[in-house]
C-alpha positions as a Python dict, from the first residue, in 0.01 Angstrom:
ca = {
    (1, 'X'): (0, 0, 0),
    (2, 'X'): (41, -123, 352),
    (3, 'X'): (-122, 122, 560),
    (4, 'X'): (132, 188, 771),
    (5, 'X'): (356, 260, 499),
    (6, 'X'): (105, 523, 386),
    (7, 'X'): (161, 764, 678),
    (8, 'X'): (428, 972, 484),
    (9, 'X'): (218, 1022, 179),
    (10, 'X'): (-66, 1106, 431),
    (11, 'X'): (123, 1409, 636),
    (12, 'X'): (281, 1493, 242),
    (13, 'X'): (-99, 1533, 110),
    (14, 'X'): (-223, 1672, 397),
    (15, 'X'): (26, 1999, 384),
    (16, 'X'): (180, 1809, 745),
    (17, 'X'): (543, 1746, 654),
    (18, 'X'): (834, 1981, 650),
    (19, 'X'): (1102, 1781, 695),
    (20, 'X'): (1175, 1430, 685),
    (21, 'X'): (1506, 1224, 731),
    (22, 'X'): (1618, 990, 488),
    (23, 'X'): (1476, 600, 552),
    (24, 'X'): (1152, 712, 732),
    (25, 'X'): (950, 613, 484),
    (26, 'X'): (1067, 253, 428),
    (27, 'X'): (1092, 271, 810),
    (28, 'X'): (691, 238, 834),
    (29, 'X'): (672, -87, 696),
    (30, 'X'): (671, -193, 1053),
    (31, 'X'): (493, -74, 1333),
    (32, 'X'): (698, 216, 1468),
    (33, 'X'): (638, 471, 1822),
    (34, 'X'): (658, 833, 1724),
    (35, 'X'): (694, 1098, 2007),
    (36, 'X'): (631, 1505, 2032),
    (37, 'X'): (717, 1701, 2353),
    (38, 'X'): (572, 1987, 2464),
    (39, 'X'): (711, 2178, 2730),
    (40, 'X'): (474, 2378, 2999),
    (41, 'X'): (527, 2738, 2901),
    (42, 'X'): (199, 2823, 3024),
    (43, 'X'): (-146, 2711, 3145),
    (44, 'X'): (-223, 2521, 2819),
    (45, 'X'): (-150, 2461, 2490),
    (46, 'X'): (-257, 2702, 2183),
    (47, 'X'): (-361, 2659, 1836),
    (48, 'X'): (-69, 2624, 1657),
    (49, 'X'): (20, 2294, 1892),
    (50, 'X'): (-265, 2127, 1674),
    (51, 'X'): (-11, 2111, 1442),
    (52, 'X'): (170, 1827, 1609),
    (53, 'X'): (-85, 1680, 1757),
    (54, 'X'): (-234, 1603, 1406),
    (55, 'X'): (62, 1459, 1283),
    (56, 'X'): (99, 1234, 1572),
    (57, 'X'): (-305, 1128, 1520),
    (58, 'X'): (-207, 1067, 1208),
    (59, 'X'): (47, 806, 1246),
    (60, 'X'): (-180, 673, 1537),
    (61, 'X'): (-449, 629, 1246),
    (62, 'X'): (-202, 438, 1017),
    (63, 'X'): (-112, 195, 1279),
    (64, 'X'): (194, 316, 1467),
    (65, 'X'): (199, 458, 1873),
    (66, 'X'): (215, 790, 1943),
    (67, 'X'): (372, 927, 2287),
    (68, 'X'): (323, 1275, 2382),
    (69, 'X'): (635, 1428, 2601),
    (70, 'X'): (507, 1694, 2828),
    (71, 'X'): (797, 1831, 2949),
    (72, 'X'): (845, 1885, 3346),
    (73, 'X'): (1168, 1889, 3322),
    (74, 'X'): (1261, 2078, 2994),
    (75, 'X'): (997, 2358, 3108),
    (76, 'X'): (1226, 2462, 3382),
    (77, 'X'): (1516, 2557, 3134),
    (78, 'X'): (1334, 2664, 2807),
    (79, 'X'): (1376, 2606, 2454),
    (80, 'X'): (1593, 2861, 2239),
    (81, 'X'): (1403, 2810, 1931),
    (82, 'X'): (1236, 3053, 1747),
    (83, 'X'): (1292, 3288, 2043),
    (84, 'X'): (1507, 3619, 2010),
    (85, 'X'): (1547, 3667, 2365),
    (86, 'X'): (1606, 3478, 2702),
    (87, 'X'): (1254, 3295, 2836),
    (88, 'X'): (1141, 3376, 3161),
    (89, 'X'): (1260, 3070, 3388),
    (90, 'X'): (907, 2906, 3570),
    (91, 'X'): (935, 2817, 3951),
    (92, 'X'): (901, 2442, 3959),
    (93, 'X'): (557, 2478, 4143),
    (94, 'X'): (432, 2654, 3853),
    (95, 'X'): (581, 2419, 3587),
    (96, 'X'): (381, 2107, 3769),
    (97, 'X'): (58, 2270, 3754),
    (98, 'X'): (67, 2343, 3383),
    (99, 'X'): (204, 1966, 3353),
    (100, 'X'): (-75, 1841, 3498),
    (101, 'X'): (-308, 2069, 3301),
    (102, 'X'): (-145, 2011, 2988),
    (103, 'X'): (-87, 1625, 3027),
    (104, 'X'): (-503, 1613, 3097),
    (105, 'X'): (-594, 1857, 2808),
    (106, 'X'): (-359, 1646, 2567),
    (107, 'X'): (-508, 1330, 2637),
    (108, 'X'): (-814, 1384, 2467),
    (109, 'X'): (-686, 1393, 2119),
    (110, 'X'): (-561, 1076, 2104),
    (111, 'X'): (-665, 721, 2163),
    (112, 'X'): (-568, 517, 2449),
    (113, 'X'): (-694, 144, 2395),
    (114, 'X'): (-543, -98, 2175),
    (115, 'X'): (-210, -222, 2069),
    (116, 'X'): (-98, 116, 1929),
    (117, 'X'): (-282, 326, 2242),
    (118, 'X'): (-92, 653, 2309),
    (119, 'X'): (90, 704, 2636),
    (120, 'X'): (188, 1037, 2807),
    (121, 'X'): (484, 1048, 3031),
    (122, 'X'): (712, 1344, 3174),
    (123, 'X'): (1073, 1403, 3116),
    (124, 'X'): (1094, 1552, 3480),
    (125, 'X'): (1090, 1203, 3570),
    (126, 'X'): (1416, 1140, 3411),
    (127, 'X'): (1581, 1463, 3394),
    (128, 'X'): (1517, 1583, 3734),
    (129, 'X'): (1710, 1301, 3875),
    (130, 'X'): (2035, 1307, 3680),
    (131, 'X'): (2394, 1375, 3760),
    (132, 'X'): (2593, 1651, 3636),
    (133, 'X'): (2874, 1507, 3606),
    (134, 'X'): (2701, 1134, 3472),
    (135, 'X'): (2525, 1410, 3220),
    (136, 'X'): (2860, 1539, 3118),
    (137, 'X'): (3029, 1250, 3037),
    (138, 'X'): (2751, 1017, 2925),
    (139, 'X'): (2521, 1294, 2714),
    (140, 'X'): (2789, 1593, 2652),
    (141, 'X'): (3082, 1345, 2533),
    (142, 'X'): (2894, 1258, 2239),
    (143, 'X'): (2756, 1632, 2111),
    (144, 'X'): (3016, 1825, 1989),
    (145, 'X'): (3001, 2263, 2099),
    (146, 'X'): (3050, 2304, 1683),
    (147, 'X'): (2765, 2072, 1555),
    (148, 'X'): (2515, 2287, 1838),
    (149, 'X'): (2647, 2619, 1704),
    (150, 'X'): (2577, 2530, 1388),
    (151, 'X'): (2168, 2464, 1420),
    (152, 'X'): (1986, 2735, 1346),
    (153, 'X'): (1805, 2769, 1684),
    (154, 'X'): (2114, 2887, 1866),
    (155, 'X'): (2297, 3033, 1545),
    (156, 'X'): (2030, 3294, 1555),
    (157, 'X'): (2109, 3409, 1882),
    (158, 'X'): (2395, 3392, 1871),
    (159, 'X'): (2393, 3667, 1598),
    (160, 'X'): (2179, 3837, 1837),
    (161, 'X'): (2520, 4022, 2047),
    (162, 'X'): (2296, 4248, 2269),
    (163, 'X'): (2130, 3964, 2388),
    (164, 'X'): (2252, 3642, 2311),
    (165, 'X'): (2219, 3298, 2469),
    (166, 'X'): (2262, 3167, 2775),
    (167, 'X'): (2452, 2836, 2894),
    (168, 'X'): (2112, 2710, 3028),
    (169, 'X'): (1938, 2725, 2688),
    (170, 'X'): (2238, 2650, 2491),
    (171, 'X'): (2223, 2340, 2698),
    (172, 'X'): (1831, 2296, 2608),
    (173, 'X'): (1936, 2056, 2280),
    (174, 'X'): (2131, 1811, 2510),
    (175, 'X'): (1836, 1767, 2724),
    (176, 'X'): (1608, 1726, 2425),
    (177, 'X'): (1860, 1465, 2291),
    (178, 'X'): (1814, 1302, 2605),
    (179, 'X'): (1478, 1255, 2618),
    (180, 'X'): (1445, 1101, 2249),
    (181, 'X'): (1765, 861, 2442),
    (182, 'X'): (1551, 819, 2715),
    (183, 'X'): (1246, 703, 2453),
    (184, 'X'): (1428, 526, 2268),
    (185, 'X'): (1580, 267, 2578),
    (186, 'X'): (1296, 221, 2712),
    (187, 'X'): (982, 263, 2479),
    (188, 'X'): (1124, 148, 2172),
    (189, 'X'): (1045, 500, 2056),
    (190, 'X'): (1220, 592, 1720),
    (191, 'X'): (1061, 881, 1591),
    (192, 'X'): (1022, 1217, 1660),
    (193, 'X'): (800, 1460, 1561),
    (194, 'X'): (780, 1863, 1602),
    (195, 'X'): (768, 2178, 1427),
    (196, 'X'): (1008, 2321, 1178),
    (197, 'X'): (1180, 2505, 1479),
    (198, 'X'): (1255, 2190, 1615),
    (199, 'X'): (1489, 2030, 1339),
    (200, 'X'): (1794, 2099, 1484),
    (201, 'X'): (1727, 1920, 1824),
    (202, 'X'): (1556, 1638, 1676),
    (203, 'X'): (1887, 1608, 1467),
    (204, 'X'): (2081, 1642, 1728),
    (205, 'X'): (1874, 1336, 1910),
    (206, 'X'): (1871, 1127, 1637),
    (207, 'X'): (2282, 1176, 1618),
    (208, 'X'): (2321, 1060, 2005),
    (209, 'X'): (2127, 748, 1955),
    (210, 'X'): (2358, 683, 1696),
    (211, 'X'): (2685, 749, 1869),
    (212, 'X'): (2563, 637, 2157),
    (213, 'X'): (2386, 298, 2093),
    (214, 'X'): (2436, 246, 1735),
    (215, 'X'): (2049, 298, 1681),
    (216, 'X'): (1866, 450, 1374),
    (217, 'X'): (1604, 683, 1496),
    (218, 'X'): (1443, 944, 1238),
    (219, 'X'): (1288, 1261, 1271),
    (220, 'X'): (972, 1480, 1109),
    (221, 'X'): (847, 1812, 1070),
    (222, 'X'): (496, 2029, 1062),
    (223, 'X'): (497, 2343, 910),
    (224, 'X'): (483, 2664, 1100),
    (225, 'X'): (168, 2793, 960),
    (226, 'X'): (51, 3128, 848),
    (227, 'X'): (-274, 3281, 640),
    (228, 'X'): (-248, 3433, 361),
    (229, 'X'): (-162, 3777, 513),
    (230, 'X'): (99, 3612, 658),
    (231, 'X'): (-34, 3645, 1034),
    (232, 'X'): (84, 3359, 1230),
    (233, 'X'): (-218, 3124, 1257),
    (234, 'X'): (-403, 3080, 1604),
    (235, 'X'): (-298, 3429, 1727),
    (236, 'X'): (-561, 3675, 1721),
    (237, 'X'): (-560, 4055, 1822),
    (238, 'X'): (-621, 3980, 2225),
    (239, 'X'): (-315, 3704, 2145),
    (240, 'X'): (-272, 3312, 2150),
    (241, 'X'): (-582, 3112, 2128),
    (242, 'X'): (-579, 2866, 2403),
    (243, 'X'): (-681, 2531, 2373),
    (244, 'X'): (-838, 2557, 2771),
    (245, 'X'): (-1215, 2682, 2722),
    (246, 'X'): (-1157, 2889, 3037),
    (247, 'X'): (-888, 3067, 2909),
    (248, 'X'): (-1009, 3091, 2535),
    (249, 'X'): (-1402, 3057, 2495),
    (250, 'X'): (-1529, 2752, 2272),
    (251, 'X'): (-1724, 3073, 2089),
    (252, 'X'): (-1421, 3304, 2043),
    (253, 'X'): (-1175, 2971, 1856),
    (254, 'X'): (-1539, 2890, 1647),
    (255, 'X'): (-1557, 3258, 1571),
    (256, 'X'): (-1170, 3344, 1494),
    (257, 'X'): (-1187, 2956, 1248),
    (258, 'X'): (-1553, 3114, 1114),
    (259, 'X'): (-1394, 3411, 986),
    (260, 'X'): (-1111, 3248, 804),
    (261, 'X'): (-1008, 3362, 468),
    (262, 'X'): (-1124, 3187, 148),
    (263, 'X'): (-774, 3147, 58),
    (264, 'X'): (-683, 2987, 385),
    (265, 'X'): (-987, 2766, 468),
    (266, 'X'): (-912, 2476, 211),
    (267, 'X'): (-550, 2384, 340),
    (268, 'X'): (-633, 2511, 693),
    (269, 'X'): (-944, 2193, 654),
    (270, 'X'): (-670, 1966, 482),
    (271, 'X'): (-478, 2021, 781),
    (272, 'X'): (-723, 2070, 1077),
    (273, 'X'): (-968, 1792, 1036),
    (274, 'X'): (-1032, 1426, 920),
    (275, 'X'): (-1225, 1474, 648),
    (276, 'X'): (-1117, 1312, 292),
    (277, 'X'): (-956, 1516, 41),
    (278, 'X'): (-1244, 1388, -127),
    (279, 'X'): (-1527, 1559, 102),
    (280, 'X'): (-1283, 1880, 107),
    (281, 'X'): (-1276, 1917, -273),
    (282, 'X'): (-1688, 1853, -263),
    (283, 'X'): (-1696, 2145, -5),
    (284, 'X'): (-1463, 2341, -220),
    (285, 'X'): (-1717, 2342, -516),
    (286, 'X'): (-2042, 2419, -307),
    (287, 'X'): (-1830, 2692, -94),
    (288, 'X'): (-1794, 2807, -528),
    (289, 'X'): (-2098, 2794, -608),
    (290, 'X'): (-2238, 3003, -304),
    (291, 'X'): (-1962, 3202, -148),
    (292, 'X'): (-2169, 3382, 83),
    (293, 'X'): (-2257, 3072, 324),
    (294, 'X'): (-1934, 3015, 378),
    (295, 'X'): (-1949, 2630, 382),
    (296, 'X'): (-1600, 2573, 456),
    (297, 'X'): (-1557, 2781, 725),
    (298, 'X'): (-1853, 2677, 946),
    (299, 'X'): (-1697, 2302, 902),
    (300, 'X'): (-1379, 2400, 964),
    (301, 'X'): (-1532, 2614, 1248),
    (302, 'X'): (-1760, 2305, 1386),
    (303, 'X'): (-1509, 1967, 1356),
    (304, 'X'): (-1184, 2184, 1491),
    (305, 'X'): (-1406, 2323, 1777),
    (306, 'X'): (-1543, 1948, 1840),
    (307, 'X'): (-1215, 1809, 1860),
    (308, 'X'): (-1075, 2001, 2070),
    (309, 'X'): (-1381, 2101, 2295),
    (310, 'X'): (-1610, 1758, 2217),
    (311, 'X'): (-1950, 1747, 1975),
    (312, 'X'): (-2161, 1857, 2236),
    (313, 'X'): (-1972, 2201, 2297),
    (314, 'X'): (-1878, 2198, 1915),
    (315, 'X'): (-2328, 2237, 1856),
    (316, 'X'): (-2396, 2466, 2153),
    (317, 'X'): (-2141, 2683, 2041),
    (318, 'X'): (-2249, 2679, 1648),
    (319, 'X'): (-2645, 2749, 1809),
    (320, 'X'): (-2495, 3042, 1994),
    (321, 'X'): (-2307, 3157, 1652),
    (322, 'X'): (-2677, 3161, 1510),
    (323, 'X'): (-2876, 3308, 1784),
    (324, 'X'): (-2602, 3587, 1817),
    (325, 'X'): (-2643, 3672, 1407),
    (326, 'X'): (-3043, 3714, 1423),
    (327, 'X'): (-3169, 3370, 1431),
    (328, 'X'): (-3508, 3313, 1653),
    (329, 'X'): (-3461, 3203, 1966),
    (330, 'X'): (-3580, 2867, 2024),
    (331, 'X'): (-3524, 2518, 2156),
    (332, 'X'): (-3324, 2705, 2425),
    (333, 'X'): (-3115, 2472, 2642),
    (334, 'X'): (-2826, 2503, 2914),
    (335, 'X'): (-2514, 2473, 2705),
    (336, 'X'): (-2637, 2710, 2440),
    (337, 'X'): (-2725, 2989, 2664),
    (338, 'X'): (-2386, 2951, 2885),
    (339, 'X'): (-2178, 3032, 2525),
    (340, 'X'): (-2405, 3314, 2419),
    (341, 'X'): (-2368, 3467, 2772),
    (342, 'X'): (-1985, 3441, 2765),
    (343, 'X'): (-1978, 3587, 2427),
    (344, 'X'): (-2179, 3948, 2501),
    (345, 'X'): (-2185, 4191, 2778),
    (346, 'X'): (-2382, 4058, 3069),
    (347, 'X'): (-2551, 4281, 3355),
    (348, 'X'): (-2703, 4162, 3661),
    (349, 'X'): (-3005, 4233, 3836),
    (350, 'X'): (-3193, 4076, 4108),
    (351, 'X'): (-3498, 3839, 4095),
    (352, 'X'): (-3703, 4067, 4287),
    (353, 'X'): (-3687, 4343, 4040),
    (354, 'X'): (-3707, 4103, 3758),
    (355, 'X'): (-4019, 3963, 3887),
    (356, 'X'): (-4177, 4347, 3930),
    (357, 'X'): (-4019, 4417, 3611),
    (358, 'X'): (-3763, 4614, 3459),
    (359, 'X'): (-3848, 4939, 3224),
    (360, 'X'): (-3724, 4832, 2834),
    (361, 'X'): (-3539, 5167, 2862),
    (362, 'X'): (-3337, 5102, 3174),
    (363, 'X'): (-3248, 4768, 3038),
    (364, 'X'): (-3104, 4842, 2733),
    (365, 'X'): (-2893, 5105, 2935),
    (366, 'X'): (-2741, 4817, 3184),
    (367, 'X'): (-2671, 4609, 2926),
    (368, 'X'): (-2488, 4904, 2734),
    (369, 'X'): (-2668, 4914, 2423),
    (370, 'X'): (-2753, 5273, 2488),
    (371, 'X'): (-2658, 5565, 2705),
    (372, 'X'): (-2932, 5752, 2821),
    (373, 'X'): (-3329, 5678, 2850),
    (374, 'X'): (-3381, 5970, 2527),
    (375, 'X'): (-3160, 5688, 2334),
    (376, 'X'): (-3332, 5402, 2413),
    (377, 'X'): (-3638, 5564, 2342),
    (378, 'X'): (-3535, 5666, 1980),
    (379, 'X'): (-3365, 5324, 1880),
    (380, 'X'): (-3736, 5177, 1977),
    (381, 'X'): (-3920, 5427, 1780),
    (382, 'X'): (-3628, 5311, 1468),
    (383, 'X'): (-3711, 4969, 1514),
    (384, 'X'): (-3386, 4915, 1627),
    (385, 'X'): (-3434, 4705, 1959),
    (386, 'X'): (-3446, 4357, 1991),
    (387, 'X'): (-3577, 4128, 2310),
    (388, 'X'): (-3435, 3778, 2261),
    (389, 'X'): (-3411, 3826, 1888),
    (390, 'X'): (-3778, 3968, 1865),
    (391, 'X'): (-3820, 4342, 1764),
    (392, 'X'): (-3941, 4507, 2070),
    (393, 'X'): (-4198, 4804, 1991),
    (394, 'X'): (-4326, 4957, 2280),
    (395, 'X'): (-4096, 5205, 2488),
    (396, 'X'): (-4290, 5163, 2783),
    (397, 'X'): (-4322, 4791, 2835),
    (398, 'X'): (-4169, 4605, 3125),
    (399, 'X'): (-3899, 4307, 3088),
    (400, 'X'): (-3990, 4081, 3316),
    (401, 'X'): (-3953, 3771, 3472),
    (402, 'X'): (-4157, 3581, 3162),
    (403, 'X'): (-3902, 3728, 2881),
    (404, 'X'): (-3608, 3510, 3070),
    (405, 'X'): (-3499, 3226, 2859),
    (406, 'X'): (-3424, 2911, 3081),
    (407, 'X'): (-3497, 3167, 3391),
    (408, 'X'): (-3171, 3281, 3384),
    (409, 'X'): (-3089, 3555, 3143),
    (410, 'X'): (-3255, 3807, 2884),
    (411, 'X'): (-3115, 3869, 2553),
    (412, 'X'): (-3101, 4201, 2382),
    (413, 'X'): (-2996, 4319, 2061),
    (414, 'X'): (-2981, 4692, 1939),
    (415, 'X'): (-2924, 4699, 1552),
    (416, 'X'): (-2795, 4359, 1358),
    (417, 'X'): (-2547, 4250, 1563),
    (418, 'X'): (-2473, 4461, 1931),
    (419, 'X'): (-2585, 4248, 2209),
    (420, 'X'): (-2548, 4267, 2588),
    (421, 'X'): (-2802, 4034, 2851),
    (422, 'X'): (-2954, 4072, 3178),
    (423, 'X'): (-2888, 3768, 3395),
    (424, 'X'): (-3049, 3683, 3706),
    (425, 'X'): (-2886, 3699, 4079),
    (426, 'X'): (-3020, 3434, 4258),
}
């Protein structure tokens, strides 16, 4: 099978595809361009946009061009789906700095060399420009009020009577139309790709090309996913994981992906990474045959986290997993320490007293481990206190200056798994 032709089947095996329209399939027998849009709701994308972005990877992989949409013009209006109430409208200031933010975070998930090399552009730069009345007649003539009512985006609020839907995001579909138009003219672009949520305006795109221009344009679907408690996937109790390592720590996405269920972590792998179903189902039967190290998840854990974050992140973060569950510390470097000390409770204290040296008592009370000196003293005495992973034994021994690892922070550990560090001021 031509390898192009083979995308389908891919997303189909790979639990990608939702929804297809009709033709796509023989459509692939030639090199086609596939877009996805995502609009600049915030500072960066989350999880569940990996969704998307793996689909459009995919089709990248089997030969055809990808363009990713971020949308600086759609972001200052607001997409109706899968919302039950009106979005907050974004100043346009705001919207450019999470375009530019987005667009650069985006970029690394796809490749940019080659015949079939990935582009990014922004619908502001059409949208933003257009005439009401030219929009009216040349976009509205052609979408009629009853086939909009009828997706399920706006049907839903509509049903909502307390709240409703505005004429701006009622409107949202026409300007989504209008950008797969847009893609179409001028890119040869005639594929989209989105979430379930989104069938209705890709629909609605793929019928203006046709009424429009006569074109045949065709449309596919993710899944929205959830685990097997039926928690939406990539939110966790503090919220959305972000994609932006400022905003969501490379540690906290390897840890919330580490603690998948067993249920979950076979598709979630299927769907997340590159292996072969092959090397899943080989994973599969060692995770089987020793459930307690968890094989899946730590891969799951480690290729997610390197895609998104790069290899070098994805190993400093995995040697932080280890040092923070007991492991010795050793080989030490820069990147390691920097995860553990965003993952734990940090105190500061100055060289001077670091180099005179600080009373193990007092320590474990900055770092928080302990309230009071009498409770310091008695989780010593228990065996209970750890300095840099290493049982600490004597209640009246100085940290000092020698214990810091890389001369920048001290790690300590009361019990199996509560940690907190002293860092240097310099």
């Amino acid at each position: 099978m031509d390898v192009r032709h083979a995308v389908v089947e891919t997303l189909t095996q790979r639990g990608l595809l939702h929804q297809v329209t009709e033709g796509l399939v023989d459509a692939c027998k030639q090199p086609l361009t596939v877009y996805c849009g995502f609009d600049p709701t915030a500072a960066s994308l989350h999880l569940g946009n990996m969704i998307p972005v793996m689909m459009l990877a995919h089709f990248q992989r089997h030969g055809h061009r990808p363009i990713i949409l971020v949308g600086g013009g759609t972001g200052l209006i607001g997409d109706p789906s899968g919302k039950l109430g009106e979005r907050r409208l974004l100043d346009p200031e705001t919207v450019a700095s999470y375009v530019a933010r987005i667009r650069s975070q985006i970029s690394r998930f796809l490749s940019f060399e080659g015949p079939n090399g990935a582009l990014v552009v922004d619908n502001a730069e059409w949208l933003s420009h257009m005439n009401l009345i030219a929009f009216l007649r040349d976009i509205g003539k052609h979408i009629t009020v009853n086939a909009m009512m009828a997706k399920e985006s706006v049907r839903a609020r509509l049903e909502e009577r307390a709240k409703g839907i505005s004429f701006t995001e009622f409107g949202y579909m026409l300007l989504q139309a209008t950008d797969f138009l847009h893609l179409y003219r001028h890119y040869g672009c005639s594929v989209q790709a989105g979430g379930s949520d989104q069938w209705g305006n890709i629909t609605a795109g793929i019928d203006l090309i046709r009424r429009k221009l006569g074109g045949v344009a065709h449309g596919v679907t993710g899944p929205l996913l959830t685990t097997a408690s039926g928690a939406k996937f990539g939110k966790s109790e503090a919220g959305a994981l972000w994609l932006d390592g400022e905003m969501t720590s490379p540690y906290d996405l390897y840890q919330y992906l580490i603690n998948t269920a067993d249920q979950d972590v076979k598709p979630f792998l299927t769907i997340f990474t590159f292996l072969t179903l092959d090397e899943i189902n080989a994973l599969d039967v060692e995770s089987r045959q020793n459930p307690s190290a968890r094989v899946m998840q730590r891969r799951l854990a480690y290729d997610l986290v390197a895609f998104i974050h790069g290899v070098g992140t994805a190993r400093a973060v995995e040697r932080a997993a280890q040092m923070l569950f007991g492991a010795e510390v050793t080989d030490m470097d820069e990147a390691t320490l920097a995860q553990v000390l965003r993952a734990i409770p940090t105190a500061m204290v100055s060289a001077t007293d670091m180099a005179i040296g600080i009373p193990v008592t007092r320590a474990a009370i900055q770092t928080g481990l302990v309230p009071s000196v009498g409770a310091a003293r008695k989780l010593i005495s228990q065996g209970g206190l750890y300095l840099n992973n290493r049982r600490w034994t004597d209640h009246d021994a100085l940290v000092t200056s020698q214990d810091l690892l890389l001369g920048k922070a001290v790690l300590l550990r009361a019990g199996r798994k509560t940690y907190g560090a002293l860092t240097v001021d310099h």
